[in-house]
C-alpha positions in Angstrom: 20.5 -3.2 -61.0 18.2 -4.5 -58.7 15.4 -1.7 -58.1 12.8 -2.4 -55.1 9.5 -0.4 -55.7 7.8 1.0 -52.1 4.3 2.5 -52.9 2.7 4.6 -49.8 -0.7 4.8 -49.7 -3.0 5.9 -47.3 -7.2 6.9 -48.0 -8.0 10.0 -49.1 -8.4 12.2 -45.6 -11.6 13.5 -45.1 -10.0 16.3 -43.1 -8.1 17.3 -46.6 -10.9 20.6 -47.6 -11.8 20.0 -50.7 -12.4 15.9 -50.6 -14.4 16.4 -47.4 -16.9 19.0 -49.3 -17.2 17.0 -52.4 -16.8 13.7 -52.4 -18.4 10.6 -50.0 -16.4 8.4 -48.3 -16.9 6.2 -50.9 -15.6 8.0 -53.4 -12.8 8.7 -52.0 -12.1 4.9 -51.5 -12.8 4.5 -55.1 -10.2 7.3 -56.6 -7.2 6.0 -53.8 -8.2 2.2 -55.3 -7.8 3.2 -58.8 -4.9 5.6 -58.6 -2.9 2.5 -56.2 -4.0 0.2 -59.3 -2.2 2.8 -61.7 0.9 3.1 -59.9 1.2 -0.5 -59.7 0.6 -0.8 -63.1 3.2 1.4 -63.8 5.5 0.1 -62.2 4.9 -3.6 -63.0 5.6 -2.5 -66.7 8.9 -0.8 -65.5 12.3 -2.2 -64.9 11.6 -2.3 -61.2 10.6 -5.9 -60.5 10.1 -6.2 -56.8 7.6 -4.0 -55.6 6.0 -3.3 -52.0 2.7 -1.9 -51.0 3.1 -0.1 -47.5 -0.6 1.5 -45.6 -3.3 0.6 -43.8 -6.8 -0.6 -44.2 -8.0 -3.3 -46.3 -8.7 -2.1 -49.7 -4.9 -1.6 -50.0 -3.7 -5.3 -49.2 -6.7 -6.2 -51.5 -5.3 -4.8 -54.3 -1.5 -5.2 -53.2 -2.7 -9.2 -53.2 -4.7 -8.7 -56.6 -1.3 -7.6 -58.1 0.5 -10.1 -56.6 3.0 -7.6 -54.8 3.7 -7.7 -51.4 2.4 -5.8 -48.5 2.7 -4.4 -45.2 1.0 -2.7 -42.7 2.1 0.8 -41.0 0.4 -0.3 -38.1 1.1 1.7 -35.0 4.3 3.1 -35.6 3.0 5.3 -38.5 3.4 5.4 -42.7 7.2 6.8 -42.0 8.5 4.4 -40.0 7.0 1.5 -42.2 9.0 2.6 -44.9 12.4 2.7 -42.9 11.8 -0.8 -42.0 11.4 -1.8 -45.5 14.1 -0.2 -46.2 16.0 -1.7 -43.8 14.7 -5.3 -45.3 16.0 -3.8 -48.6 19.2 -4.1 -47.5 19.1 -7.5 -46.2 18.1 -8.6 -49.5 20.7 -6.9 -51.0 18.7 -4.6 -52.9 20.8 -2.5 -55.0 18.5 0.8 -55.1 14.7 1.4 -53.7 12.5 3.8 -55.4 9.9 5.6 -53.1 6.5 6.5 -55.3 3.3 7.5 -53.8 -0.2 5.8 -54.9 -1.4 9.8 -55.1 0.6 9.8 -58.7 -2.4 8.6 -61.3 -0.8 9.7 -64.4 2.3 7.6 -64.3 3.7 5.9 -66.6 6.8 3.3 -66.9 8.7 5.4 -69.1 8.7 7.9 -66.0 9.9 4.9 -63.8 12.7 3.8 -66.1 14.0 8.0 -66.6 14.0 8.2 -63.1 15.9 4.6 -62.3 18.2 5.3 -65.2 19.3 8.9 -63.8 20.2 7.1 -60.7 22.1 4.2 -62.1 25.7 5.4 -61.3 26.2 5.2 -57.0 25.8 7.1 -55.1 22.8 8.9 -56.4 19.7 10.7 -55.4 17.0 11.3 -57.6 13.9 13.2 -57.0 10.5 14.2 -58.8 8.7 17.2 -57.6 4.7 17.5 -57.4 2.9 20.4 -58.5 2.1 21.7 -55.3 6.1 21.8 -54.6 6.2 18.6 -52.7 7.8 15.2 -53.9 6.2 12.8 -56.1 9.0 10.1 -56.0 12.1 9.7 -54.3 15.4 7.1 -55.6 17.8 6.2 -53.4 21.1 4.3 -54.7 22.3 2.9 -52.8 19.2 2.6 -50.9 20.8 3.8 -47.5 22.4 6.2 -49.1 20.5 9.1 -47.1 17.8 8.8 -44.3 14.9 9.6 -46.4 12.4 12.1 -45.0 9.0 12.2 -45.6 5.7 14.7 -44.9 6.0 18.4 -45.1 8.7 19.9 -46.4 10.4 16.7 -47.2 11.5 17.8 -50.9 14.2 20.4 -49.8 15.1 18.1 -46.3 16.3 15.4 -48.7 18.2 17.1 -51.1 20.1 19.3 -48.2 20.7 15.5 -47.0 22.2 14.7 -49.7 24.3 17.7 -50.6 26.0 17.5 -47.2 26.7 14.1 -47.8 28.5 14.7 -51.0 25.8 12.7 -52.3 25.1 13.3 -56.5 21.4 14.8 -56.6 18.9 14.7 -60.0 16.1 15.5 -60.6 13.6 14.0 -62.9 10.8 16.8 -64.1 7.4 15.3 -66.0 4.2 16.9 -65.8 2.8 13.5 -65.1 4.4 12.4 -62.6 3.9 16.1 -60.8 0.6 15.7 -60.9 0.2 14.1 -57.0 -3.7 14.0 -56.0 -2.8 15.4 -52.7 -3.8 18.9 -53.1 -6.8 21.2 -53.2 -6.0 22.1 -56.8 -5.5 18.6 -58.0 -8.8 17.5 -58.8 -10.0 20.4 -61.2 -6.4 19.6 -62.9 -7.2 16.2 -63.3 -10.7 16.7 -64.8 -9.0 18.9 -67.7 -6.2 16.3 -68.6 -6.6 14.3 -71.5 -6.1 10.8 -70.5 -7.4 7.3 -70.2 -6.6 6.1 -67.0 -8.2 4.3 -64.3 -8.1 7.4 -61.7 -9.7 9.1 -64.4 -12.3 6.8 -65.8 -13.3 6.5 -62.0 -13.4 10.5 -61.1 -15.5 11.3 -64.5 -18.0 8.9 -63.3 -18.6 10.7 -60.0 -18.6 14.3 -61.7 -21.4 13.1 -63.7 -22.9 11.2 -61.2 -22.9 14.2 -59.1 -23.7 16.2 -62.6 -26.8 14.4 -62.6 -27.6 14.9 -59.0 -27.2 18.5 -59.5 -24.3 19.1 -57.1 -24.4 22.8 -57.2 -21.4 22.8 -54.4 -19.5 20.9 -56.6 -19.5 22.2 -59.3 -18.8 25.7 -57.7 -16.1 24.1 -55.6 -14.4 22.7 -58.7 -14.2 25.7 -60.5 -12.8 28.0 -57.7 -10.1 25.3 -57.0 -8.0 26.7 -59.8 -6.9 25.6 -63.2 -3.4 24.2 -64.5 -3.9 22.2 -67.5 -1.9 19.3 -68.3 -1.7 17.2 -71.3 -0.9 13.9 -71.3 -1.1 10.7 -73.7 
């Protein structure tokens, strides 16, 4: 089965609360960089082997470029439709399946890839992950026009009601490291407490103790009235 990879990204909103009060712009460029370079990574090891990066700005071509992977722009018409046209393009190349992962997923791992392309092998299938915060954290569509995807608030319930009026088979795929989807207020204090070696990580312990060392009273206080949902993962 041929399995095309789509990877949103977009920088870290300052206008999200808790990444406007405690981290600079460029720290926030720093965590989307190393959690894009994690998906990609995870995905690169997976049995998906034709992979898409779709934003804006620079730093994501850089890296989409650095990985070899394609990319394209959202340009005016917004992340959403981007990702229809891919879709579209999917089709012409006769794709057999696409699988719809966000950068904002820094735990993930190829095994999660491969459970979630292997629970969608049989047509027609949907198969979806769900985020901690009740959102979606990935989204596989086989055939890939098999629904019109939806994306955004409240996208998680719109596409499985999609697909049950369809008579469309849905799955779901349930990891705690793939629901882990740095999107959130309470993300980044769940983050801190997971034992892990990724990049997303590495990168955000270097700016708590940077900011440790800078005594960041704010953040400190911020981060602990975020709220705490441990995770571990290996």
């Amino acid at each position: 089965m041929k399995v095309l990879g789509i990877v949103p990204v977009k920088e870290l909103n300052p206008s999200k609360r808790l990444h406007s009060v405690v981290l600079t712009q460029e720290e926030r460029d720093s965590l989307t960089a190393a959690m894009l370079e994690g998906v990609l990574k995870g995905l690169m090891s997976s049995v998906v082997r034709e992979i898409v990066v779709v934003g804006s700005g620079s730093m994501a071509q850089k890296i989409a470029e650095k990985h070899c992977v394609s990319y394209l722009s959202e340009g005016r018409a917004g992340l959403g439709q981007a990702i229809q046209d891919e879709i579209e393009l999917c089709l012409a190349k006769k794709s057999d399946a696409i699988l719809i992962l966000p950068a904002y997923v820094p735990l993930l791992s190829s095994k999660d890839v491969d459970k979630i392309v292997a629970l969608g092998s049989e047509k027609p299938t949907v198969v979806l992950s769900p985020s901690l915060g009740g959102g979606m954290s990935a989204l596989f569509l086989n055939p890939s026009n098999v629904i019109e995807a939806c994306f955004g608030e409240g996208c998680f319930s719109q596409n499985v009601e999609a697909a049950i009026k369809k008579g469309i088979a849905v799955k779901f795929h349930s990891s705690r490291a793939i629901a882990l989807n740095m999107d959130s207020e309470e993300d980044l204090p769940t983050l801190l407490e997971t034992e892990n070696n990724t990049m997303t990580n590495r990168v955000f312990q270097k700016i708590v103790k940077q900011k440790k060392e800078d005594n960041s009273e704010k953040f400190s206080l911020r981060v602990t009235k975020a709220g705490k949902k441990k995770i571990n993962h290996s």
